[in-house]
C-alpha positions in Angstrom: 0.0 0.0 0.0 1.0 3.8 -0.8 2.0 5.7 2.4 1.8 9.3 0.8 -1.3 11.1 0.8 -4.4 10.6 -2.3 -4.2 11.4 -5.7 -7.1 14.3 -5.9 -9.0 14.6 -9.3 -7.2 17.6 -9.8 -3.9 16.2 -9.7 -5.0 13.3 -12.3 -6.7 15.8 -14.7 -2.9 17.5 -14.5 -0.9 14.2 -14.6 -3.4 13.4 -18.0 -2.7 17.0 -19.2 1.3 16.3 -19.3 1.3 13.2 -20.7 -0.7 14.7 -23.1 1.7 17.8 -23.9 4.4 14.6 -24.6 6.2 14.8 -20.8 7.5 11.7 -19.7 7.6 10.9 -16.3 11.1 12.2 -15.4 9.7 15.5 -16.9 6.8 15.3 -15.1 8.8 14.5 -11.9 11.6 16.9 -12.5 8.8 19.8 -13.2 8.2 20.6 -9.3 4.4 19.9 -10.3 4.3 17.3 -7.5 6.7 18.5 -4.6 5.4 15.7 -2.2 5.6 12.8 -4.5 7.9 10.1 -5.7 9.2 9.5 -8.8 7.8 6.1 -8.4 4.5 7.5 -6.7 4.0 9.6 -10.2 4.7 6.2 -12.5 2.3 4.0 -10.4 -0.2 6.6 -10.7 0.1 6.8 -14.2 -0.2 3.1 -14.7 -3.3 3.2 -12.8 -4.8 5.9 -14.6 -4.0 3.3 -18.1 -1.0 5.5 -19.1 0.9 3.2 -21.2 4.2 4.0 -20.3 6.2 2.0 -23.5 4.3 3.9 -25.5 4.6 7.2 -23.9 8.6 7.1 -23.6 8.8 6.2 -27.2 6.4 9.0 -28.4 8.8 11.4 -26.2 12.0 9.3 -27.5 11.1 10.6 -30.8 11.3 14.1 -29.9 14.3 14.0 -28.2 16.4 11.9 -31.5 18.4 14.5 -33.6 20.2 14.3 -36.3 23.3 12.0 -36.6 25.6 12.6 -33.9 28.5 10.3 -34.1 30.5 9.7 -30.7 34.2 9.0 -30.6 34.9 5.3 -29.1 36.6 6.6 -26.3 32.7 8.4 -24.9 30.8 5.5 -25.6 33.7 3.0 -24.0 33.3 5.5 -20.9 29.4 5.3 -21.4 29.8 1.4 -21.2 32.0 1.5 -17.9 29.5 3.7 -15.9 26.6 1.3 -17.0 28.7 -1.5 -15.9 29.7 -0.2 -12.9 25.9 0.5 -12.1 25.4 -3.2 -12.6 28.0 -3.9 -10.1 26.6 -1.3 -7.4 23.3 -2.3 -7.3 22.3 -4.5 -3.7 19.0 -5.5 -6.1 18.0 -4.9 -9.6 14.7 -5.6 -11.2 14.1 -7.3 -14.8 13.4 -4.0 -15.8 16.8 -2.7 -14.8 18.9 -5.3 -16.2 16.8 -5.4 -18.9 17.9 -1.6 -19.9 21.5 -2.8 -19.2 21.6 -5.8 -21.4 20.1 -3.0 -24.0 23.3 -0.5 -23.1 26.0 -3.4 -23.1 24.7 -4.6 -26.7 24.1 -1.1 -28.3 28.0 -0.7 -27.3 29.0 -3.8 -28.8 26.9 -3.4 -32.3 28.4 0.3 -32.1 31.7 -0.2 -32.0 31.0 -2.0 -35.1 29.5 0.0 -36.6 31.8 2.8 -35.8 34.4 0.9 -37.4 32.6 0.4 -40.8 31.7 4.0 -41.0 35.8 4.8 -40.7 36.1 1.9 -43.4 33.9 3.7 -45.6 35.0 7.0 -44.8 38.6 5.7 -46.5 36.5 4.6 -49.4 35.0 7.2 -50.4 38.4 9.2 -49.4 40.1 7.0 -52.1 37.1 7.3 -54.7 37.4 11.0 -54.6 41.0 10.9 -55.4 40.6 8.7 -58.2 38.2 10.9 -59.7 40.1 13.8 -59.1 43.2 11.5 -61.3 40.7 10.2 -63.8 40.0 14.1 -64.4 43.3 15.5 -64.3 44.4 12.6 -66.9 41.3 13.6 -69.2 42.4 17.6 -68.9 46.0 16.1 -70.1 44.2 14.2 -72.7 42.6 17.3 -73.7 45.7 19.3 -74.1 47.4 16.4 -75.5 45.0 15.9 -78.8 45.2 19.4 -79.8 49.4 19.2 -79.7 49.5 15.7 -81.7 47.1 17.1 -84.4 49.7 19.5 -85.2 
């Protein structure tokens, strides 16, 4: 059972109206709308008001992805160690929680993969534009040459 005090109507028609606006519950928390209440408190009351909260986070999630924004390996190797160390810290962990981490560990795996291809492409298309740059010096040359030899 809850030990803070009732949700009011008024505080569930204000809950409803930030989910609406696109808040997620760390928004909702971290607005000071709710001084005397949880994190959690605010989470369980959305689930009981039929919130779906999957579906809510990735709506926000969606607003919150820019454009392509490459790390170096070095941020998201540091990235990898705090997450780690948070696995180690924690005295209990729900499936929810290792869940997320087994998310983090594999998005840094696939990454640095990733990361690497990008580089290998990067030298292809570095080497592409130098042929083209040969292919159209020797046609220039070609040019110059034709006119010379017709003489």
């Amino acid at each position: 059972m809850g030990r803070g005090s009732r949700w009011t109507e008024v505080d569930n028609q204000l809950l409803l109206e930030m989910v609406k606006k696109g808040l997620n519950v760390q928004q909702i928390y971290n607005s000071g709308k709710f001084p005397n209440r949880t994190f959690r408190a605010i989470e369980t009351q959305l689930q009981r008001l039929g919130v779906d909260l999957c579906t809510q986070t990735k709506n926000s999630l969606s607003t919150q992805i820019r454009e392509i924004e490459i790390i170096d390996l070095e941020t998201v190797a540091k990235r990898f160690v705090d997450a780690f160390n948070k696995v180690c810290d924690l005295k209990t962990c729900s499936k929810d929680d290792l869940e997320r981490f087994r998310i983090i560990f594999s998005a840094a795996r696939v990454y640095f993969d990733l990361y690497f291809k990008l580089e290998e492409f990067s030298e292809v298309k570095n080497r592409v534009e130098r042929l083209e740059t040969l292919v159209a010096q020797l046609a220039t040359e070609k040019k110059t040459e034709a006119p010379q030899q017709a003489a």
